[in-house]
C-alpha positions as CSV (number, residue, x, y, z in Angstrom):
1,X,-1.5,-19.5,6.3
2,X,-1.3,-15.7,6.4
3,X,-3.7,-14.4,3.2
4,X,-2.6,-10.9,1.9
5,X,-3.3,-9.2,-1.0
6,X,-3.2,-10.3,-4.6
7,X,-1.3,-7.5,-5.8
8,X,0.5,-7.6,-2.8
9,X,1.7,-10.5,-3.9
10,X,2.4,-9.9,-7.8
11,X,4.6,-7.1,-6.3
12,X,6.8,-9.0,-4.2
13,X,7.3,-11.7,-6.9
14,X,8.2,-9.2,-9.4
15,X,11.1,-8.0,-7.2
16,X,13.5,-10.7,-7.3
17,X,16.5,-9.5,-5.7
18,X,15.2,-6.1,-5.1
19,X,14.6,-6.4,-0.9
20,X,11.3,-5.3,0.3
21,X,9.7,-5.6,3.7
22,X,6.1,-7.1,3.8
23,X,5.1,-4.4,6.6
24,X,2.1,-4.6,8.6
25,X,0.3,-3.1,11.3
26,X,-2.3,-4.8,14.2
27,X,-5.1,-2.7,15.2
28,X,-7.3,-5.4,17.5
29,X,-8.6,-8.1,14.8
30,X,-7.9,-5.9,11.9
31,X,-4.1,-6.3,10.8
32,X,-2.9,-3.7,8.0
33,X,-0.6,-4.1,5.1
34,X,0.7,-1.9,3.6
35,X,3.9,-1.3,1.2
36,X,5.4,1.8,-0.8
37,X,8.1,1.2,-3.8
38,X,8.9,2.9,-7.1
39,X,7.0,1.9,-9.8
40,X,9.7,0.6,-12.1
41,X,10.2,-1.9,-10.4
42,X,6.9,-3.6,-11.4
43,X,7.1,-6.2,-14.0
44,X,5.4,-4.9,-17.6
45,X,2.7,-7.6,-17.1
46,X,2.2,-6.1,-13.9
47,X,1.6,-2.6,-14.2
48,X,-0.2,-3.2,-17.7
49,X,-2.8,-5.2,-15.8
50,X,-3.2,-2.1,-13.3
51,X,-2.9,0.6,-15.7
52,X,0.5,1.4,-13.8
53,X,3.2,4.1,-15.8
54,X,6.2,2.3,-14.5
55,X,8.6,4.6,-13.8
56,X,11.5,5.3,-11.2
57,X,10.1,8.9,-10.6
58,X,6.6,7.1,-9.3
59,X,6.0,5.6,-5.8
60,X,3.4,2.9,-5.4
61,X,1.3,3.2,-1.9
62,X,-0.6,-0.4,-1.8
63,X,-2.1,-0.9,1.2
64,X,-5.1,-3.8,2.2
65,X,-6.7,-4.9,5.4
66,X,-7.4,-8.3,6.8
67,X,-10.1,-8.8,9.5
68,X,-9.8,-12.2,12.0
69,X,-12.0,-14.3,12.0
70,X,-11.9,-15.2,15.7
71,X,-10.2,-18.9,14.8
72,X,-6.8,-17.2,13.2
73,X,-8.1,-16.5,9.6
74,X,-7.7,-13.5,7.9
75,X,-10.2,-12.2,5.4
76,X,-9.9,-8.7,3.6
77,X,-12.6,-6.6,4.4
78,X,-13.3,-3.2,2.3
79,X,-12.4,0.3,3.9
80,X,-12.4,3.6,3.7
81,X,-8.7,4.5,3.4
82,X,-7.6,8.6,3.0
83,X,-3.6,8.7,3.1
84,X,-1.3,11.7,2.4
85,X,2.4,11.8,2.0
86,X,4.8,15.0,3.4
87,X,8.5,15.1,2.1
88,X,10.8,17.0,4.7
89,X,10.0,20.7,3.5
90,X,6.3,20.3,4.3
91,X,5.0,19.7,1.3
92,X,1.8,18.0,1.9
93,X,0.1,15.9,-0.7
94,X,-3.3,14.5,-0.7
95,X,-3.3,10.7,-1.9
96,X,-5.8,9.8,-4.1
97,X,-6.4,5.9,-3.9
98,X,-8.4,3.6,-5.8
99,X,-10.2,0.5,-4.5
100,X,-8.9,-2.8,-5.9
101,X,-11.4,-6.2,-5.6
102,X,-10.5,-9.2,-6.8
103,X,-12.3,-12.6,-6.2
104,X,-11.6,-12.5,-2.2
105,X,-9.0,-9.7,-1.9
106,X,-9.4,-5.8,-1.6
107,X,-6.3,-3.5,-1.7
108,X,-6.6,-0.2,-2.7
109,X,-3.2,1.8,-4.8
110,X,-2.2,5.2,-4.9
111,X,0.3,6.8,-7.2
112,X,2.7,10.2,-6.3
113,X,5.6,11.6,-8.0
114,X,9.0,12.0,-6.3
115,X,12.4,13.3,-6.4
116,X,15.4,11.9,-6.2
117,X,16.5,11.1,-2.9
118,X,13.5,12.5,-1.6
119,X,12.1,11.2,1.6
120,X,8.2,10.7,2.7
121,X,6.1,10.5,5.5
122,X,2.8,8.8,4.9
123,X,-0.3,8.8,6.6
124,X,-3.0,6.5,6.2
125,X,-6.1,7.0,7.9
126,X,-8.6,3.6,8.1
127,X,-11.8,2.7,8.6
128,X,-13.1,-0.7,8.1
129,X,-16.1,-1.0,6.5
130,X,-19.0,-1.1,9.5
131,X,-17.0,0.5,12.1
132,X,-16.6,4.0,13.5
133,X,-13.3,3.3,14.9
134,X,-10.4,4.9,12.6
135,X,-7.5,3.7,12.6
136,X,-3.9,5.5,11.9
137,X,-0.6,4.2,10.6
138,X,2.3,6.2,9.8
139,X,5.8,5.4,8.2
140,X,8.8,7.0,6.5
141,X,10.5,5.7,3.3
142,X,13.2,7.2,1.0
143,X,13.4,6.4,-2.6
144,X,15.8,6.8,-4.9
145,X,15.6,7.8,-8.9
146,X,17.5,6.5,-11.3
């Protein structure tokens, strides 16, 4: 049974018919998650619990990473996560994320602004906690306001 993030979870379950894509990335035994998705379309409960403004001018970046344990079982492991986000005129904006840790999970949440129709590209870099290896993920999203 794949283990991901508590809030990872609360936000997929809040959706309902909204479609999202669990996305992930594998870098050796490390395998991140990661997810980005206006913050409206939290549930109250939700975003109350994370002091979240919901909002459909507000993108959530969640992301959390899993370490193997050699037999096939994932465990979060802390990191050291910087991530920025550029829309298509250049604008560059530093992310800045908080750390998350609950019982055996560790996610860490970001909040930025958008425009309508407007279009990011994030960058995430990681480091898991003990290593000097860093590790990069990039993707695209659009989001649309209400």
């Amino acid at each position: 049974m794949r283990q991901i993030s508590i809030v990872m979870l609360l936000v997929l379950m809040t959706l309902g018919n909204v479609a999202v894509a669990e996305q992930s990335e594998q870098f050796g035994d490390y395998v991140v998650h990661y997810n980005a998705l206006t913050t409206d379309q939290l549930t109250p409960e939700v975003a109350r619990a994370y002091g979240i403004v919901r909002s459909g001018t507000r993108v959530l970046l969640n992301v959390s990473v899993l370490k193997s344990d050699g037999n096939g079982l994932p465990s979060a492991v802390k990191a050291e996560i910087s991530a920025a986000a550029q829309n298509l005129n250049g604008q560059r904006r530093q992310l800045d994320l908080r750390e998350i840790a609950e019982q055996e999970a560790v996610y860490y949440i970001a909040i930025i602004n958008i425009t309508d129709q407007e279009t990011l590209a994030f960058s995430i870099d990681i480091t898991p906690e003990g290593q000097t290896e860093t590790f990069n993920l990039n993707f695209r999203e659009q989001f649309f306001t209400p």
